[in-house]
N, C-alpha and C positions, 0 to 999 in steps of 0.2 A: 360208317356213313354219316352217322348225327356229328359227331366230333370234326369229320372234316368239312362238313355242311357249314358247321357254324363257326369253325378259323376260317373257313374263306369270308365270310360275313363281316367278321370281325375284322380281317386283313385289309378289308375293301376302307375302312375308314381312315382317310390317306389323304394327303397333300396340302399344296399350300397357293394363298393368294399372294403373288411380288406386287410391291409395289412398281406400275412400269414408266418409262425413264420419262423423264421429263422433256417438255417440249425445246429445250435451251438447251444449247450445247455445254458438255461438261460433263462434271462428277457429281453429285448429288446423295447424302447420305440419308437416313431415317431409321428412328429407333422408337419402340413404342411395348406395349402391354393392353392385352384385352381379358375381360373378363371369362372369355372361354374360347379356343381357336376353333372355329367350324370352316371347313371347306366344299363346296356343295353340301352344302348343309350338315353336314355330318360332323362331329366334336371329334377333333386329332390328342386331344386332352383331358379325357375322359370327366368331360363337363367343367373342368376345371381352368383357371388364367393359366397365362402363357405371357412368356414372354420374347421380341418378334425384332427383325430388324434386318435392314439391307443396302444394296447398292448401286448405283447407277450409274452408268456411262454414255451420252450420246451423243453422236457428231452428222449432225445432217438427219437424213431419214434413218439411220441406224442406230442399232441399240445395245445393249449388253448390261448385263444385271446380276445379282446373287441376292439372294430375300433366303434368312433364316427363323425355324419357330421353335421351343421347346414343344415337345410332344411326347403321347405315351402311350396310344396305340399299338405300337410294335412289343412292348412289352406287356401289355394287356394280353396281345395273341396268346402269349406264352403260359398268361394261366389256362387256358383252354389245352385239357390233356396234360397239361407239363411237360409243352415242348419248351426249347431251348430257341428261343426265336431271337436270341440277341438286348445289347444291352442299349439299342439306340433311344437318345432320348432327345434329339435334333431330327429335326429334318430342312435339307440345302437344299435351296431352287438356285439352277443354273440356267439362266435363259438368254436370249438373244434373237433380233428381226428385224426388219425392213417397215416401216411406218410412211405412208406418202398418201398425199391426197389425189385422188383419181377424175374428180371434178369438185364443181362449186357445193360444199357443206359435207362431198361424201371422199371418207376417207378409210383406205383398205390396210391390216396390219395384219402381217404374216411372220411366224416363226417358230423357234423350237424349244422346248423347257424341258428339262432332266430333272427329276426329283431324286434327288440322293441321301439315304440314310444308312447313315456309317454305321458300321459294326451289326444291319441287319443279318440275320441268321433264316429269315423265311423260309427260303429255299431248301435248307433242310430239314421242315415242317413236312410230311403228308400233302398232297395235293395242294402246295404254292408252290409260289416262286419268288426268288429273288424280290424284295420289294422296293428295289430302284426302278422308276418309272422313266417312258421317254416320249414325248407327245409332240404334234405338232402342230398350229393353229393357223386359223385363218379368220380376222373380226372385220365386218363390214360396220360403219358406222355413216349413218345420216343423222346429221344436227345432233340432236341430245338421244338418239337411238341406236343400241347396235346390237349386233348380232354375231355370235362368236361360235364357232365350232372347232374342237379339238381333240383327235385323232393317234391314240395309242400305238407305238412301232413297236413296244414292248408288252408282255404280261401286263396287266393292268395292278397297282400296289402288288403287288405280289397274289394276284389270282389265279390259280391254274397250275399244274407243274406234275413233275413226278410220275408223268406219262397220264395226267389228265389231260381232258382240253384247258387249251392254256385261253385267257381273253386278252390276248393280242386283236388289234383292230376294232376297238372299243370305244364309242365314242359318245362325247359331250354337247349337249347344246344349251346356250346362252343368252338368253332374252335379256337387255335390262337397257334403262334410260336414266338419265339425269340429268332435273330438273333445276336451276339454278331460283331460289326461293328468294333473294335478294337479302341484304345482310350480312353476306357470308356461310347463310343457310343453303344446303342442298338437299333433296332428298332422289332417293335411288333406289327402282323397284327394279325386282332380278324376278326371273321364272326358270331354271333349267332340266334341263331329263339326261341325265345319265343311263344309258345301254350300257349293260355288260355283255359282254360275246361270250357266249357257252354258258350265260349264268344270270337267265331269266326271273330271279327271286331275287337275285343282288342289283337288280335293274330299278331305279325310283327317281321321283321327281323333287325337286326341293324349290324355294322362296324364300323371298326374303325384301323386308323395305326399312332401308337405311338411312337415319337424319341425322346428316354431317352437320360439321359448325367449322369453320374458320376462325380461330382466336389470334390469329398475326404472330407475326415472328419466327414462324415456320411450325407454329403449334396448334393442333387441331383433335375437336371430338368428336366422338359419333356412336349411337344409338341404334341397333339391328334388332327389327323382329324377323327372324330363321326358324325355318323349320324345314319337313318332309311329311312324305309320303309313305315312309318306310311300314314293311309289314312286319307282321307277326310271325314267325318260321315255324311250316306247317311240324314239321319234327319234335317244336317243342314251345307249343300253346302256349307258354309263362315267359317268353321271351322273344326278341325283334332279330330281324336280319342284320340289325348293327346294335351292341348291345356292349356296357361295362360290365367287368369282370363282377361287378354286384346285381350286375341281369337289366341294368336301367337302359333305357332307348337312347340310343347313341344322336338320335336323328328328329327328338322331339321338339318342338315347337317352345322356343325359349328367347330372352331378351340379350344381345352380347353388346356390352358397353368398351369403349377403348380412346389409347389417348395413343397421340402419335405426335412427334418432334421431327419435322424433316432440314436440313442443313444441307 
């Protein structure tokens, strides 16, 4: 029970931010590097850079995209127990949606995002599953405000499985605004709560406040204080509900710096 307690834990630390398409029609590329990948706050990198890059397509209100990160989650699982969790060291967002403004400043984006990581082995861990995820969202946006909820059709990263309860139906919510500071400065406060279904300890809230920079030419920096909420796992007091395979908190409060080149 400890052992499959803390892979699902471990499992849950998953996915990725795409960059979403741009408002001009076309193709649009980006390529970059951060000081450490976090997603809803959690390190896909086990605290360490990454590096990140993707694509864009959009014609009118439509969109289509791929955003990829190095990561090493999935192989962290695997020290836990000495399962065989696979050798993925990628993970690929597949997305796509509808973007259209509903009235004057407010505007509704709706779609679907696959997280695919090749040559996971989860699913034949103990109590997961599969960690290709499939979600699908809904952001309402007024002015510099919006709000985003996004809805698991899948296990959630591979949580559940093996004739547990699986956290299919799991869902995200997303507070954040962005502030245009003039200069080419922006800053951007997030608040979200992640719900896991069937898995009330793998449940936490994360933050985060981000000061971009625009440097022209399609090159830009930025500045994130991230963190969580995450707890300590009652099974084993010296260690968190998201944790590196050296026992450190996957979900602590730290600074992630990054440089990004869009074309």
């Amino acid at each position: 029970m400890k052992k499959t307690l803390l892979a699902v834990s471990a499992a849950l630390a998953a996915s990725a931010v795409p960059t979403l398409a741009s408002a001009d029609d076309g193709v649009a590329y980006n390529v970059g590097a951060v000081t450490e990948y976090r997603y809803r706050g959690l390190s896909q990198s086990r605290l360490k850079p990454a590096l990140q890059g993707g694509v864009d397509y959009t014609k009118g209100p439509f969109y289509l995209g791929a955003w990829a990160s190095t990561i090493k989650w999935i192989k962290d699982a695997g020290t836990i127990g000495s399962a065989d969790t696979g050798s993925s060291n990628v993970e690929v967002d597949l997305y796509g949606g509808y973007k259209f403004e509903l009235a004057k400043d407010v505007t509704l984006d709706v779609g679907g995002l696959y997280y695919w990581y090749p040559g996971n082995k989860l699913g034949d861990f103990t109590g997961l599953s599969n960690a290709n995820t499939f979600e699908v969202y809904g952001a309402l946006s007024y002015g510099i405000f919006t709000a985003k909820y996004s809805h698991s059709l899948t296990s959630l990263f591979g949580t559940g499985g093996n004739g547990t309860e699986k956290s299919k139906g799991s869902g995200y919510l997303d507070l954040s605004a962005n502030f245009d500071l003039g200069n080419g400065y922006t800053l951007t406060p997030h608040l979200g709560r992640q719900e896991v279904r069937h898995y009330s300890l793998a449940s936490y809230t994360d933050y985060s406040l981000t000061l971009g920079k625009d440097l022209g030419s399609g090159l830009s920096v930025s500045a994130a204080l991230v963190g969580t909420d995450t707890k300590d796992v009652p099974a084993n007091p010296n260690g968190y509900a998201y944790f590196s395979p050296s026992g450190k908190n996957l979900g602590r409060t730290t600074v992630v710096l990054g440089l990004k080149y869009g074309f």
